[in-house]
C-alpha positions in Angstrom: 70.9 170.4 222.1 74.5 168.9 222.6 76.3 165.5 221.6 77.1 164.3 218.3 76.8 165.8 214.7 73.4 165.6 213.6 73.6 163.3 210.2 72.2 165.1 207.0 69.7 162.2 206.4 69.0 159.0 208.2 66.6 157.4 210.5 66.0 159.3 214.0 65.2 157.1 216.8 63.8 158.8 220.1 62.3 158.2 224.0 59.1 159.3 223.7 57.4 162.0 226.6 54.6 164.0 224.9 53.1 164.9 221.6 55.5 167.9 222.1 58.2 165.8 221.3 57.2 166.1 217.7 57.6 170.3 217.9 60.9 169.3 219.9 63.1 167.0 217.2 61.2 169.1 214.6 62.9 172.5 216.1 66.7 170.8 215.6 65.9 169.5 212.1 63.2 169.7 209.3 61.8 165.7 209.7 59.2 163.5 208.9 57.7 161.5 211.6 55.4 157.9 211.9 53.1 158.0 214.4 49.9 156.0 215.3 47.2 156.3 212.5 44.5 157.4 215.5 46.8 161.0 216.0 45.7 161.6 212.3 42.4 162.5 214.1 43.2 164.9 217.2 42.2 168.0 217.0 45.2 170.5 215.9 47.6 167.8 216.5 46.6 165.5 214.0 46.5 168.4 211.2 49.8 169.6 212.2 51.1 166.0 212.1 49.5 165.5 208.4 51.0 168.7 206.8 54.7 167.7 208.4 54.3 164.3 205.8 53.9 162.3 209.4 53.6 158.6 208.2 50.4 157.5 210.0 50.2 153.6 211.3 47.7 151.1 211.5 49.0 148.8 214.2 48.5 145.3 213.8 48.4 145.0 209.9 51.4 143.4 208.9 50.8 144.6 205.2 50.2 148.0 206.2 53.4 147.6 207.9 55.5 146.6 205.2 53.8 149.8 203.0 54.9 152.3 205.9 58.4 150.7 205.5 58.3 151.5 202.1 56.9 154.9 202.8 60.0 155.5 205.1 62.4 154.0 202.9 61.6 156.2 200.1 62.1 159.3 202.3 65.2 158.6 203.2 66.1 158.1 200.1 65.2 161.0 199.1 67.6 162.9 201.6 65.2 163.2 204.3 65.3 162.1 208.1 62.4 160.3 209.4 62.0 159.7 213.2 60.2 157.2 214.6 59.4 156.5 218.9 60.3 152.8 219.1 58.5 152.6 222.5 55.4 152.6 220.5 53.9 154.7 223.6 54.6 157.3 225.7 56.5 157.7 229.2 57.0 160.4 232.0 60.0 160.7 230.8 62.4 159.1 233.7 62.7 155.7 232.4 63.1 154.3 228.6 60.7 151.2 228.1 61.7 148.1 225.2 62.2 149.6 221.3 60.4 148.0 219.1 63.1 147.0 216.3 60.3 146.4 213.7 60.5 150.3 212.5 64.0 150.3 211.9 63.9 148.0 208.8 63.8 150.5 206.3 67.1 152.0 207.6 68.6 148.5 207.1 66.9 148.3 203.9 68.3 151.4 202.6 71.9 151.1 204.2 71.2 154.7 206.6 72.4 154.8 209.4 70.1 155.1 212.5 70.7 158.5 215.3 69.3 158.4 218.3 67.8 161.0 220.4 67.6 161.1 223.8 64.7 163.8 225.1 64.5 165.5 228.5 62.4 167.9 229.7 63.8 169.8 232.8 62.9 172.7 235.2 65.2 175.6 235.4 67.2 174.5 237.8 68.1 171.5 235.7 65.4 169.2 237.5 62.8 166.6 235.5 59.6 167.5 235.4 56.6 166.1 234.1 54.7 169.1 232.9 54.8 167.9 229.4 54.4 164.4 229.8 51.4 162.8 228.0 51.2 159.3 229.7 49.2 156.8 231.4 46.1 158.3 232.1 46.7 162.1 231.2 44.5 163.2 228.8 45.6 166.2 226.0 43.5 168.5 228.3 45.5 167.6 231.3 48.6 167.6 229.5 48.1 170.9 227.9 46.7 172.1 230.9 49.9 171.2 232.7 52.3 172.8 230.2 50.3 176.4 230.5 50.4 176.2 234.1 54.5 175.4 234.4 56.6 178.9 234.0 59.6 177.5 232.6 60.2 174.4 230.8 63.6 173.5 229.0 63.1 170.4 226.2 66.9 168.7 226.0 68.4 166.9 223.0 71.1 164.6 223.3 72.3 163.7 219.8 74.3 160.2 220.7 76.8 158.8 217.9 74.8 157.6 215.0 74.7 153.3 214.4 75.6 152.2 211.0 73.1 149.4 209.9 75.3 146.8 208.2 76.2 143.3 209.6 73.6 143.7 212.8 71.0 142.2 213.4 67.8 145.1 213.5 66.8 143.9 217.4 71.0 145.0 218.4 70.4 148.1 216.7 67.5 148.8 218.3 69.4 147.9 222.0 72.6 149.9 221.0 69.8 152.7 220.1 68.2 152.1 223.7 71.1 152.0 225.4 72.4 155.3 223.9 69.1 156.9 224.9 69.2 155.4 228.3 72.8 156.7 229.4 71.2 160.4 229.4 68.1 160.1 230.2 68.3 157.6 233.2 71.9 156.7 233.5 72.7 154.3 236.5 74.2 155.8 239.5 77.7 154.4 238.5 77.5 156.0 235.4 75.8 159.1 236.9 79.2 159.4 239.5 81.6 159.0 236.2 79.9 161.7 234.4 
């Protein structure tokens, strides 16, 4: 873990790689999470999810959307951080798809600011790999299967500035948040050569 301060409460926006992610953020920071309402049912995963007060999602339902803003509003309000994956999915882990700005309402609503959190996960020798990554077609066999058989594998934080939500506009928060996340975990070759 390296970068910026870690704010005492606030929204936490990160890439998302793998349902370890969750273990990952949580290991820097005590933190509530929203996730998709079908985790609520994996095995192991979905209970530890439910006992960390995960708010679960029911995509689609724009009144259930504006209750889980609620539901996140009211934890940070009460001095909590909540982190949410505004990719809405998961990748391997080299590339950082669109953020979905629709999550980061409450924040706005409640005046916190928004961190974000850029996630790695490297070899030893300071490589990628993608023995954690739960995407595309790799099931949570596969995936755990994968983790067991790699010897070594470092998870990487980046803690970029945090954002303050007043006077912008939640879809330039949600790019500022991007772009933050994308300068460590893909950075441009330019950018790569400066570093």
């Amino acid at each position: 873990m390296d970068g910026a301060p870690l704010l005492p409460c606030g929204l936490l926006v990160a890439n998302h790689i793998s349902w370890v992610d969750i273990f990952v953020v949580n290991a820097i920071t005590p933190v509530a999470f929203v996730s998709k309402a079908d985790v609520r049912q994996w095995p192991l995963v979905g209970w530890l999810a439910a006992s960390n007060e995960t708010v679960f999602l029911r995509r689609g339902s724009r009144g259930h959307a504006r209750i889980i803003n609620e539901e996140i509003a009211a934890r940070m309000r009460a001095g909590r951080h909540v982190a949410v994956f505004p990719e809405g999915t998961t990748t391997d882990g080299t590339q950082v798809l669109h953020f979905h700005a629709a999550l980061l309402q409450p924040a706005i609503a409640t005046g916190h600011p928004i961190q974000p959190l850029a996630l790695r996960y490297l070899t030893p020798a300071g490589e990628h790999t993608r023995a954690a990554a739960y995407d595309g077609d790799v099931t949570l066999a596969d995936c755990l299967a994968s983790i067991i058989a790699t010897p070594r594998i470092t998870a990487q934080v980046r803690i970029a500035p945090d954002i303050p939500t007043t006077d912008a506009h939640r879809r330039e928060i949600a790019s500022s948040a991007r772009e933050a996340i994308v300068a460590h975990v893909a950075p441009s070759p330019l950018s790569a050569q400066a570093a």
